[in-house]
C-alpha positions in Angstrom: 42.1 142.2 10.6 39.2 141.2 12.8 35.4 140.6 11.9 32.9 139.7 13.9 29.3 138.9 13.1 26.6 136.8 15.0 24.2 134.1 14.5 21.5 132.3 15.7 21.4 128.6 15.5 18.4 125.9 16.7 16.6 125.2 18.8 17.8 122.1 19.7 16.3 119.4 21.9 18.2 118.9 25.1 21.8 117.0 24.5 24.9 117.5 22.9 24.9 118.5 18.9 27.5 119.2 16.8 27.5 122.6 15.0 30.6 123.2 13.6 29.1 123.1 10.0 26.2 125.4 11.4 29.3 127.7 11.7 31.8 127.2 9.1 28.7 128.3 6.8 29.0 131.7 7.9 32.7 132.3 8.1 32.9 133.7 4.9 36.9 134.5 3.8 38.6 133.3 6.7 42.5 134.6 6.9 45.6 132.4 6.0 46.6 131.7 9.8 44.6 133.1 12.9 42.4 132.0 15.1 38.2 132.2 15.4 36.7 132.4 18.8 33.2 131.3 19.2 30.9 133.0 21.9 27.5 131.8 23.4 25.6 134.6 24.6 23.5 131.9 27.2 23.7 130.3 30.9 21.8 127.7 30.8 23.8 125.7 27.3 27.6 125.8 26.7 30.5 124.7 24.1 32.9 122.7 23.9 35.0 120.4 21.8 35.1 117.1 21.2 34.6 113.8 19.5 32.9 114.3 16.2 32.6 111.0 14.6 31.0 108.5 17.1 27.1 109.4 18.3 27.4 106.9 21.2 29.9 110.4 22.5 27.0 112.3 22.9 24.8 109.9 25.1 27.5 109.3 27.0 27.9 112.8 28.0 24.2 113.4 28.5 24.1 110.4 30.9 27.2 111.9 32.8 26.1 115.2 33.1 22.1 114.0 34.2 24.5 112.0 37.1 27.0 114.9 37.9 24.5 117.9 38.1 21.5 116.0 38.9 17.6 117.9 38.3 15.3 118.4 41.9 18.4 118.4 44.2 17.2 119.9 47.5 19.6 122.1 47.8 18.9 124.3 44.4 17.2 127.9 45.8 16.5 129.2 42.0 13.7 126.5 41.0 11.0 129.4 39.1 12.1 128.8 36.4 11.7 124.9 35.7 13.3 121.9 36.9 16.3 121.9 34.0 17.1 125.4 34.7 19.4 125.7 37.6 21.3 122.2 36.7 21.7 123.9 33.2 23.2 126.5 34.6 25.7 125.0 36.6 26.3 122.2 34.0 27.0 125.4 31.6 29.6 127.1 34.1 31.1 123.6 33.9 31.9 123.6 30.5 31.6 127.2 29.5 30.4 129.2 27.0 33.1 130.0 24.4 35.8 127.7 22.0 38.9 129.1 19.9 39.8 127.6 16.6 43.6 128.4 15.3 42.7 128.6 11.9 45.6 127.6 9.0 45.6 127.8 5.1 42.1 129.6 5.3 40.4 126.7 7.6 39.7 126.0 10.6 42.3 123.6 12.0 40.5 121.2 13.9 41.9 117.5 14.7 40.3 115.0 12.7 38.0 113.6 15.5 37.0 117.1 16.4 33.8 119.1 16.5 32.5 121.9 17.9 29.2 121.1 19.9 26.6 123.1 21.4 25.6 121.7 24.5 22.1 122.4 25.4 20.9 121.7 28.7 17.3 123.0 28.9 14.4 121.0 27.6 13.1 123.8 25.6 16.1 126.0 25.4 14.7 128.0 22.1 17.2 129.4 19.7 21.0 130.1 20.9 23.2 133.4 19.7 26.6 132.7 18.9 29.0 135.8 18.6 31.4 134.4 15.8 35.1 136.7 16.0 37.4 136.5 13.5 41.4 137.3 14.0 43.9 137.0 10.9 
C-alpha cells in the first residue's frame, strides 16, 4: 500500500518549529508497520529531527546556523532576492529537505525526545508544501 497526499503548513517566522502534530493530523489510517517519508517541496527551509521537549534547542540552532551560514557575506553572487535568501539556501542544502518515520502499531515511532521540525530560514518564507508518502 502506499498513499500520498500533500499539505500546506504556516507561514512561520524565521526559526526552527516543531510540526510533527501539524502532520500526524493528516495521516489518517496509518499501516501496522511501515514507514512515512516527509517531503518539503522548498530551497530556502528544510527538515529535520530533533529534540522536542526543550525550547532553549531551537535558539540554539538559530544562533548556530546565523554563525555557520552567516547573511551579507561578500562572497554570495545571488543577492536579488533578499539578504536571507542565499544563506537559506545553503543552510537548507545543509540540512535537507526530507525525514523518514518507521512507523509501528499504526504510529509513528519516534523516540521520546523527538520531533519533526520545519526549519525555516527566510524572514518571510510564506506557506511551505509538504508531500506526505505513506508505505505499509
Amino acid at each position: 500500500m502506499v498513499q500520498q497526499k500533500e499539505i500546506t503548513i504556516g507561514p512561520f517566522k524565521r526559526g526552527f518549529h516543531l510540526i510533527t502534530q501539524s502532520i500526524e493530523k493528516h495521516l489518517d489510517q496509518l499501516p501496522e508497520t511501515g514507514i512515512v517519508h516527509v517531503h518539503l517541496k522548498h530551497t530556502s527551509a528544510a527538515l529535520t529531527l530533533n529534540e522536542n521537549a526543550d525550547p532553549s534547542v531551537r535558539l540554539d540552532f538559530s544562533g548556530f546556523f546565523s554563525k555557520l551560514v552567516p547573511e551579507n557575506d561578500p562572497l554570495y553572487t545571488h543577492t536579488l532576492e533578499g539578504d536571507d535568501d542565499m544563506p537559506a539556501h545553503i543552510k537548507s542544502s545543509l540540512l535537507g529537505q526530507s525525514v523518514t518515520i518507521p512507523v509501528t502499531h499504526h504510529r509513528l515511532n519516534l523516540g521520546i525526545w523527538q520531533g519533526i521540525y520545519l526549519c525555516e530560514f527566510r524572514e518571510y518564507g510564506g506557506s511551505r508544501e509538504l508531500v506526505l508518502t505513506i508505505i505499509g
